[in-house]
C-alpha positions in Angstrom: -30.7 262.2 -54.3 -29.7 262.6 -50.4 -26.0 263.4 -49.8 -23.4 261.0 -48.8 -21.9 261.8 -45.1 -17.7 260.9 -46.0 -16.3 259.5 -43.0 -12.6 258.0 -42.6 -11.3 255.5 -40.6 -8.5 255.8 -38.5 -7.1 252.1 -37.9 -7.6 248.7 -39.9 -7.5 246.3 -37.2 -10.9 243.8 -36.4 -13.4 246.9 -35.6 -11.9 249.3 -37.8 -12.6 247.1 -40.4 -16.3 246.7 -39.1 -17.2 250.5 -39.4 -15.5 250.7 -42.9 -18.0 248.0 -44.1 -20.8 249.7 -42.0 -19.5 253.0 -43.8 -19.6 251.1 -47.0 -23.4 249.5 -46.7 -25.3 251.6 -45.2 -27.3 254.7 -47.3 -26.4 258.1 -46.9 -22.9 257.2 -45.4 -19.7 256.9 -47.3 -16.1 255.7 -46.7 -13.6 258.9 -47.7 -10.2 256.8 -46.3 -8.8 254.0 -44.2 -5.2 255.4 -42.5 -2.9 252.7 -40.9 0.8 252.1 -40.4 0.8 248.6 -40.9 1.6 248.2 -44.6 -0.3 245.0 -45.2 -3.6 246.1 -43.3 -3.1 249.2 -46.4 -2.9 246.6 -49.2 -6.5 245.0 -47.9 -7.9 248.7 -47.2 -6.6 249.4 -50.6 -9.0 246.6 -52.1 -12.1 248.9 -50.8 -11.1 251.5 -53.3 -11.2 254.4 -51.1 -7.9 256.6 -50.5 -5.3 254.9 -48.0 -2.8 256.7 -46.0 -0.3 256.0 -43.5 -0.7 258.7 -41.2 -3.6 260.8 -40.1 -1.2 263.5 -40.9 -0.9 262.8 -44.4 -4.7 262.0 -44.9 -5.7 265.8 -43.9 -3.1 267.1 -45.9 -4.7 265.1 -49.0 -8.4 265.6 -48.5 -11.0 267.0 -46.4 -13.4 264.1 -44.4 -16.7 265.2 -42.6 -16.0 262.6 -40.0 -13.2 260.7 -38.1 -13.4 257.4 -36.5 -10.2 256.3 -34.5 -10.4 252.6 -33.8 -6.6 252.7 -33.5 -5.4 251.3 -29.8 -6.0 253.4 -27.0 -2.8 255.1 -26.4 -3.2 256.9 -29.6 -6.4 258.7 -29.3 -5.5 261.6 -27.5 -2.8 262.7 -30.5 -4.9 261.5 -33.1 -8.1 262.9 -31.8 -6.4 266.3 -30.9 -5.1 266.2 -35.1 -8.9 266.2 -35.8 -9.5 269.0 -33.7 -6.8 270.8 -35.0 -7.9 269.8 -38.7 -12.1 270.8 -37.5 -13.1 267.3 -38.3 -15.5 266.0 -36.0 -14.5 262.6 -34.0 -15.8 259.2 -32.9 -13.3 257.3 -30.6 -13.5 254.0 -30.0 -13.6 252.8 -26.1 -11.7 253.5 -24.1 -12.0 257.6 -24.9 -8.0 257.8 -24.1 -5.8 255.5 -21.6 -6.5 258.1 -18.4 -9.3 260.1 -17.5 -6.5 263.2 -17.1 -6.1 262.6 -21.2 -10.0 262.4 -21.7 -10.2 265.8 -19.6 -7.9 266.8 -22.6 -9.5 265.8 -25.1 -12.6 266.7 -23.9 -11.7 270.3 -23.4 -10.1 270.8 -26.9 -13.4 269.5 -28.4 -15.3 272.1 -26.5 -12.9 274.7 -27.0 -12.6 274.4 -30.6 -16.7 274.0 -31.2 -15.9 270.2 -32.6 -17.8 267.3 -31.7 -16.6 264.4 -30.1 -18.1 260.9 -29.8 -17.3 257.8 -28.3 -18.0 254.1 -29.4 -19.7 252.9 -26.3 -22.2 251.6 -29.0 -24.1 249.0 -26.4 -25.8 252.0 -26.0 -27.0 252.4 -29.6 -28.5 248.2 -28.7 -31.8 248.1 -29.5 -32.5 246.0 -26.3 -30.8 248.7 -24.8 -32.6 251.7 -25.5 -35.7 249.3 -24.9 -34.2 248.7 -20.9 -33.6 252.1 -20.8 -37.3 253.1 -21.3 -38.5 250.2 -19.0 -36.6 252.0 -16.1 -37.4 255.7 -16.9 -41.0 254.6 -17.2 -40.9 253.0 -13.9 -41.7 249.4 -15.0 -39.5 248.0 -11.8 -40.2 251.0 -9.2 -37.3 252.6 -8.1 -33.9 250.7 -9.0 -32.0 249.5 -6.1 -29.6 247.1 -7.3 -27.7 245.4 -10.1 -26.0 242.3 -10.5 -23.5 242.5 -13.7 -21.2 239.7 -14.7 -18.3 239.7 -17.6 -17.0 236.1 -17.3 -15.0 235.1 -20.2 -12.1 232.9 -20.6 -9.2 234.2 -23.0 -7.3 231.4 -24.8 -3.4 231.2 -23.8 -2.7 232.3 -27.8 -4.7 235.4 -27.4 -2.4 236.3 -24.8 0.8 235.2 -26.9 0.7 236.7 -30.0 0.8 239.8 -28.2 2.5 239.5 -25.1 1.7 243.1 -23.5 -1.4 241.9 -22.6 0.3 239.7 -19.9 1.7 242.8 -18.5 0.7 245.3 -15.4 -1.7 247.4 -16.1 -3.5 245.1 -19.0 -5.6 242.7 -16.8 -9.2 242.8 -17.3 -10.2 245.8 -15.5 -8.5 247.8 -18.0 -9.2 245.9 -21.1 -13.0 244.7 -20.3 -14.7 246.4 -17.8 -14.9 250.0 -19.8 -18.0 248.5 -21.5 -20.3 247.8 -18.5 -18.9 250.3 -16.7 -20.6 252.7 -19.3 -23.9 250.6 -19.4 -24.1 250.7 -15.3 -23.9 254.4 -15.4 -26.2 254.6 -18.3 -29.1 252.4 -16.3 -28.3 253.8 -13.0 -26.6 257.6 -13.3 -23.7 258.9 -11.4 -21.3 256.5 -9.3 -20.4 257.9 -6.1 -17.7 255.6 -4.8 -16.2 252.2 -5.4 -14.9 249.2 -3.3 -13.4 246.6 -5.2 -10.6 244.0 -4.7 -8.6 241.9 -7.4 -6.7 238.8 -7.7 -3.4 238.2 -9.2 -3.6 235.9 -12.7 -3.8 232.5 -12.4 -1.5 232.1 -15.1 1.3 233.9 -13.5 1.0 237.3 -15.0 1.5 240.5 -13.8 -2.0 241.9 -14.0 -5.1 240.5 -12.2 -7.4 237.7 -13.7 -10.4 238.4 -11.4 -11.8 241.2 -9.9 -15.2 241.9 -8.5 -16.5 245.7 -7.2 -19.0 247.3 -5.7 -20.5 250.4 -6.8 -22.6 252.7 -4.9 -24.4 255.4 -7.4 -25.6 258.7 -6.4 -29.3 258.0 -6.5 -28.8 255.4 -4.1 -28.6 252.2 -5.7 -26.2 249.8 -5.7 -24.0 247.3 -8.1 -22.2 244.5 -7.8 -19.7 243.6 -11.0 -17.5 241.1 -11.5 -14.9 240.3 -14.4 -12.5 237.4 -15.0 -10.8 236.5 -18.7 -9.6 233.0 -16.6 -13.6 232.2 -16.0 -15.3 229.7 -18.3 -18.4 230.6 -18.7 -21.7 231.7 -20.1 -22.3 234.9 -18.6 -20.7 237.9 -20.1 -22.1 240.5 -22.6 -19.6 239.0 -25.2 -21.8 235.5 -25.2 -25.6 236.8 -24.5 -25.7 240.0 -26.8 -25.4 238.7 -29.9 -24.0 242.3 -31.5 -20.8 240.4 -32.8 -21.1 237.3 -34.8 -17.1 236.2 -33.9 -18.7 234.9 -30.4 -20.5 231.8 -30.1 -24.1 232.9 -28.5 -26.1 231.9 -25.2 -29.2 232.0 -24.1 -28.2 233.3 -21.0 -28.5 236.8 -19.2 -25.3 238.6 -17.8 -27.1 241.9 -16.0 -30.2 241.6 -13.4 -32.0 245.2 -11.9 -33.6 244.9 -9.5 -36.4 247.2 -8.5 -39.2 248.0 -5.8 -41.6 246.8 -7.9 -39.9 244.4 -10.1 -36.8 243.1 -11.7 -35.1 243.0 -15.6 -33.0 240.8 -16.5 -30.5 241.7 -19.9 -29.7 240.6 -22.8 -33.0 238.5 -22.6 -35.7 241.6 -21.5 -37.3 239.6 -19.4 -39.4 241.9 -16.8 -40.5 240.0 -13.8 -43.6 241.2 -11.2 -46.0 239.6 -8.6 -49.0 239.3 -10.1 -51.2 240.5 -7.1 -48.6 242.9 -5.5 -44.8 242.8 -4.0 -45.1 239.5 -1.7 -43.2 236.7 -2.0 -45.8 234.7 -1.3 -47.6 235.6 -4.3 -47.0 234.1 -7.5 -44.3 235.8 -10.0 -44.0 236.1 -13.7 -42.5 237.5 -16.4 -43.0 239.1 -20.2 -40.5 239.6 -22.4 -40.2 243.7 -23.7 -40.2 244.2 -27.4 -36.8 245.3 -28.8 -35.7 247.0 -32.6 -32.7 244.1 -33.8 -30.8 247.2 -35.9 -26.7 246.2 -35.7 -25.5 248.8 -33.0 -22.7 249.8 -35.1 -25.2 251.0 -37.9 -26.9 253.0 -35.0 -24.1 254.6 -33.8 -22.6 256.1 -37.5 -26.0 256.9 -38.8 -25.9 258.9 -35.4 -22.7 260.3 -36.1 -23.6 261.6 -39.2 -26.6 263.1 -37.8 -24.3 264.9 -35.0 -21.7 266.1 -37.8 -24.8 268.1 -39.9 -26.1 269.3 -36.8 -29.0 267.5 -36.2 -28.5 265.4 -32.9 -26.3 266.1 -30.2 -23.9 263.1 -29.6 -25.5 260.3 -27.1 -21.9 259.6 -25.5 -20.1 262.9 -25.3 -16.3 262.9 -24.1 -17.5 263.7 -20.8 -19.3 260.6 -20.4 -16.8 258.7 -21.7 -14.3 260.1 -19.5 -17.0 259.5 -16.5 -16.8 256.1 -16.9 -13.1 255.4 -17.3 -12.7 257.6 -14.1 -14.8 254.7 -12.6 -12.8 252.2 -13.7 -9.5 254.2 -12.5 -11.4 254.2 -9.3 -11.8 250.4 -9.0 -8.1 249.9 -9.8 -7.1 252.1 -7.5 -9.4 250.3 -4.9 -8.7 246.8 -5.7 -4.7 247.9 -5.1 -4.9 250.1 -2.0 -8.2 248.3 -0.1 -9.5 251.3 0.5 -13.3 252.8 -1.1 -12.8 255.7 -3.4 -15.0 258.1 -3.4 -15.7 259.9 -7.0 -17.4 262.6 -5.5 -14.8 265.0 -4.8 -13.2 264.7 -8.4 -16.2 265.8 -10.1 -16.0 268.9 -7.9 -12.6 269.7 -8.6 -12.7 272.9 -10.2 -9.2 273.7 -9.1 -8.0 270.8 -11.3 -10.2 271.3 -14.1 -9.0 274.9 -14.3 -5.5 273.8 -14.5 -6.3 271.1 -16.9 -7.9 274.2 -19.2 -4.4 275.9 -18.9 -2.8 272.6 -20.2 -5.0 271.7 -22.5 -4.3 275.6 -23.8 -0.9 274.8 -24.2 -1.0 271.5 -26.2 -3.3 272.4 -28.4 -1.7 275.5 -29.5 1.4 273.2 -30.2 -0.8 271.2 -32.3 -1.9 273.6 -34.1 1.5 275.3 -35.0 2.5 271.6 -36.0 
């Protein structure tokens, strides 16, 4: 009989809720605990009859999970994942890794230091019809990539908004909240982004954040993307509407990503790969197949992969590094669409000078946590 990999989860809200039944239905994986504050969101965690506890404190003080997942909001993670590296229980944070990328770089380096492995749940990657895009490009089925047009247009109901209203607030527009996601997939398809243009406009709605923003990214191998994101936007086109990976949005038959290549173009969610039949002329006629994909939920992919990482088989698809990577790039369009001005990512990448005094932080707070 194979072993069961225990796994806890850190935070009861909608996705928490979606890894502990993925914990709880899939073979070979097991739920060892549910921890949230919220006393009602215990009660219905209760009902799954696994151990609940209030705190992540009070869970490792009770037993001994092979795995954390922290699906709790953002400006928790960097606490909460530092108590797992304290505690040698390996993590998978939900996206984004922290709030900043200086926090990530924290994170990060405790992870490293301490020999733990850290994950994070940028699980479009774990898509089948991603994986399939992926190996469409490294194969060279469009030539060499040269540009991508992404689109996340959504449109948030005023309620979502009420019931909690820090989402009306600075620093909570959708650059923030959305853009993470294809931020991730961007770098994914296209590597390294070497600098950023963007601009932003304020919410429609009267807000304080922005409603719209659209940027341009330039990437190291030379290619370029152009994304744009808008909650105030109804519309078809976002990954939300076209994936299919959540059931709680009503699906489309549309496509939200197109690559273009020197030799064709791919078109996403739909794997559509278009050519010229005879060669690259645009008087020549055009068509397209459509790639085969696997249809496996993404968040089954990604735990079965985290068990594997916690025995030691796989190394983890999207380290902390790469998740802190692409929340540098969306720092980097916020920082744009404020100032005007094109940052370049370049130079931060090379900053040993900061990442050595980052290591000397990091030294401190994690002795701290440990002591705690």
């Amino acid at each position: 009989m194979n072993r069961e990999t225990r796994i806890a989860v850190v935070g009861f809200g909608l996705i928490g809720r979606r890894h502990a039944e993925v914990l709880r239905c899939s073979p070979g994986l097991a739920l060892a605990a549910v921890v949230d504050p919220n006393e009602d969101s215990r009660s219905a965690a209760a009902q799954l009859g696994c151990p609940v506890f209030e705190t992540i404190e009070a869970m490792f003080q009770n037993i001994e999970p092979e795995g954390v997942v922290l699906a709790t909001p953002t400006p928790l993670h960097l606490e909460q994942g530092l108590a797992c590296v304290a505690n040698g229980c390996p993590i998978l944070v939900e996206k984004p890794i922290t709030v900043t990328a200086d926090e990530a770089e924290i994170l990060t380096l405790a992870a490293e230091k301490a020999g733990i492995p850290l994950l994070v749940g940028h699980h479009r990657r774990h898509n089948g019809m991603v994986k399939a895009a992926k190996a469409a490009l490294q194969s060279g089925e469009i030539g060499d990539v040269r540009a991508v047009q992404a689109t996340c247009w959504f449109y948030k109901p005023d309620y979502y908004f009420d019931v909690a209203p820090w989402r009306k607030h600075k620093g909570a527009g959708p650059i923030s909240v959305n853009l993470v996601h294809d931020v991730d997939l961007l770098r994914h398809f296209c590597g390294e982004v070497s600098s950023v243009q963007a601009v932003a406009v304020p919410s429609a709605r009267g807000f304080e954040n922005e409603d719209l923003a659209t940027a341009i990214l330039t990437f190291e191998q030379g290619c370029v993307a152009t994304i744009a994101v808008s909650d105030s936007i109804v519309a078809p086109w976002s990954w939300e509407l076209t994936a299919r990976e959540n059931p709680a949005y009503p699906a489309t038959n549309e496509s939200c990503y197109l690559i273009g290549g020197s030799e064709g173009a791919l078109s996403l969610p739909d794997l559509r790969l278009w050519k010229h039949e005879q060669s690259q002329d645009w008087w020549t006629p055009i068509s397209a197949k459509t790639l085969t994909r696997s249809f496996d939920d993404p968040l089954v992919t990604q735990m079965q992969h985290f068990a594997g990482v916690i025995s030691g088989e796989l190394d983890p698809l999207i380290s902390g590094n790469q998740g802190k990577r692409s929340l540098e790039v969306v720092e980097a369009i916020a920082t744009s669409a404020r100032t005007g001005a094109s940052v370049s990512l370049l130079k931060d990448r090379q900053g040993t000078d900061a990442r050595i005094a980052v290591q000397n932080k990091i030294s401190d707070i994690f002795e701290n946590t440990l002591q705690n």
